[in-house]
C-alpha positions, 0 to 999 in steps of 0.5 A: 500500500503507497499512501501518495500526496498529490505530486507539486502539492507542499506540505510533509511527506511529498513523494511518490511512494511511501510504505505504511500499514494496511487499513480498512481505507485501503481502497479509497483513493483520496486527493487533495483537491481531487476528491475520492476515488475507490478502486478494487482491483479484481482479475478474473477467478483472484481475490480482489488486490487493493492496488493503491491508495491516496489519502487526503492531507489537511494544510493551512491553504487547503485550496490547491489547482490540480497541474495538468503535470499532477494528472500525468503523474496520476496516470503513471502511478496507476498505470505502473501500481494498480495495473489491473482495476476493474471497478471504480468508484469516483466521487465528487471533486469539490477542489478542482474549479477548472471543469476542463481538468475535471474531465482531463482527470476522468479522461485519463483514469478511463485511459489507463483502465480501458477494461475497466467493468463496473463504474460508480458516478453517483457522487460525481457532479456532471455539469454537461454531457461530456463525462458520460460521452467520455465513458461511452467511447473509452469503456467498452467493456462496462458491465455495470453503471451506476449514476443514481440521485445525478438529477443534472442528467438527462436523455443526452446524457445517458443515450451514448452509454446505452448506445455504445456499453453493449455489455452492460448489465446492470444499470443504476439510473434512479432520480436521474430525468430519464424519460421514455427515449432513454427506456427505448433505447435500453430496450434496442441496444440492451435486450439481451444483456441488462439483467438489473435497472432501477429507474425509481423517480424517473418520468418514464411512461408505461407504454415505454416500460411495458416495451421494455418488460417484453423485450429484455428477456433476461431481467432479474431485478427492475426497480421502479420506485415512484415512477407515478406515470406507470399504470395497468399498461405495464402490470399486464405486461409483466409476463413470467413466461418471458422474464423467466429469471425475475426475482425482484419487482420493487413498485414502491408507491405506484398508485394507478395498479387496480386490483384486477391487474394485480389479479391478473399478474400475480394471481393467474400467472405462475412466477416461480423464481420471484424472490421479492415483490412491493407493490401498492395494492390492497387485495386477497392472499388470492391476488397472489397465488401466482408466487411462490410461497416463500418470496417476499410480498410488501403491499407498501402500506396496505393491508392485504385482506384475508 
């Protein structure tokens, strides 16, 4: 383990490389001036190998512009100490005012990690559509992407990951303004791959989320809290002889669902993997004889009636 100051920055111990005890903080990189990033290094059937990590240091000053030179030396040390990231986690960089440098920092980690498979952006502030433009082009082989709670994001934003990552498989997007464009091309580009999607809070419609439960046949987990547009529409087209893996439906505070297409969905259709269902319904155990006895139902605060 290295604990790295960042390299031009005053203050003790400004060097490259220093040994020093293991922690629980090992996998969190921090910089002054950067923010945090967290990386866990994992190669294919190993354990997973904390290649490197900064911690943050306190000086008097405690405002420091990052140096084009400084991302270069970054890059370097990750490129030679942590050669084989595969997740990352990058929060918010609150003491970098340049946005130009911001996104010279993202494109230079997304350089060093091409293979980079699982990304966590969801404390990371996007000001405009170039950071996730950035990953569409660099990131081929992402799998999972998580930007939940980034509510600046929109369709522009979230269309060329969708677009160009073929392989995601799971996809965070709750609290972000997705609107039905962005489920249409989910629906295109990811049929065959997205296995988890939480659209919670998102303004997607039913008509486009009913498209989607038919074609993404390999779902397992789909989330959509408050999504107040969805309706029958979509609850009847839940289909457990196309989602044959699905094994949580979580329509926290969804209101429009009548009691008839819950009957319908649950209760005359078999679903013998679902492991977890919420819905806001108040109907008879008979409305959900259709799922196993040993998954978990929450009616969101209503009652089911004997």
């Amino acid at each position: 383990m290295y604990a790295v100051p960042i390299p031009g920055n005053p203050g003790p111990g400004n060097v490259l490389s220093e040994s020093r005890p293991s922690s629980a903080a090992d996998n969190s990189w921090g910089v002054a001036g950067l923010g945090t990033i967290n990386i866990s290094s994992r190669a294919h059937n190993t354990p997973s190998i904390h290649s490197g990590s900064f911690h943050q240091h306190h000086y008097q000053h405690s405002h420091h512009e990052v140096s084009e030179g400084t991302v270069l030396r970054m890059h370097q040390f990750m490129e030679h100490f942590c050669p084989n990231v595969r997740e990352a986690v990058i929060k918010n960089t609150a003491g970098i005012s340049s946005h130009s440098r911001r996104i010279a920092i993202l494109m230079r980690l997304f350089q060093a990690y091409p293979r980079l498979e699982k990304l966590n952006l969801s404390d990371f502030i996007m000001w405009d559509p170039q950071p996730l433009q950035i990953v569409s082009e660099q990131l081929q082989m992402l799998c999972s992407l998580d930007v939940t709670n980034r509510v600046e994001l929109s369709d522009v934003d979230l269309l060329p990951v969708v677009e160009n990552c073929r392989r995601l498989r799971d996809l965070k997007i709750r609290a972000t303004n997705a609107t039905d464009s962005t489920i249409h091309a989910i629906t295109v580009n990811l049929a065959h791959s997205l296995a988890s999607l939480n659209v919670g809070g998102c303004p997607v419609s039913s008509q486009a989320m009913a498209e989607l439960v038919s074609k993404c046949t390999k779902l397992r987990v789909l989330q959509m809290w408050s999504c107040l547009r969805l309706d029958d529409t979509f609850l009847l087209a839940l289909n457990p002889d196309v989602l044959t893996s699905m094994q949580v439906l979580d329509m926290m505070d969804v209101q429009k669902f009548t009691n008839e297409a819950v009957h319908k969905t649950f209760g005359q259709q078999v679903w013998p993997y679902l492991k977890y269902l919420r819905i806001r319904a108040k109907c008879s155990r008979d409305d959900f004889s259709g799922i196993p006895e040993r998954a978990v139902l929450k009616l969101n605060s209503t009652l089911v009636d004997e």
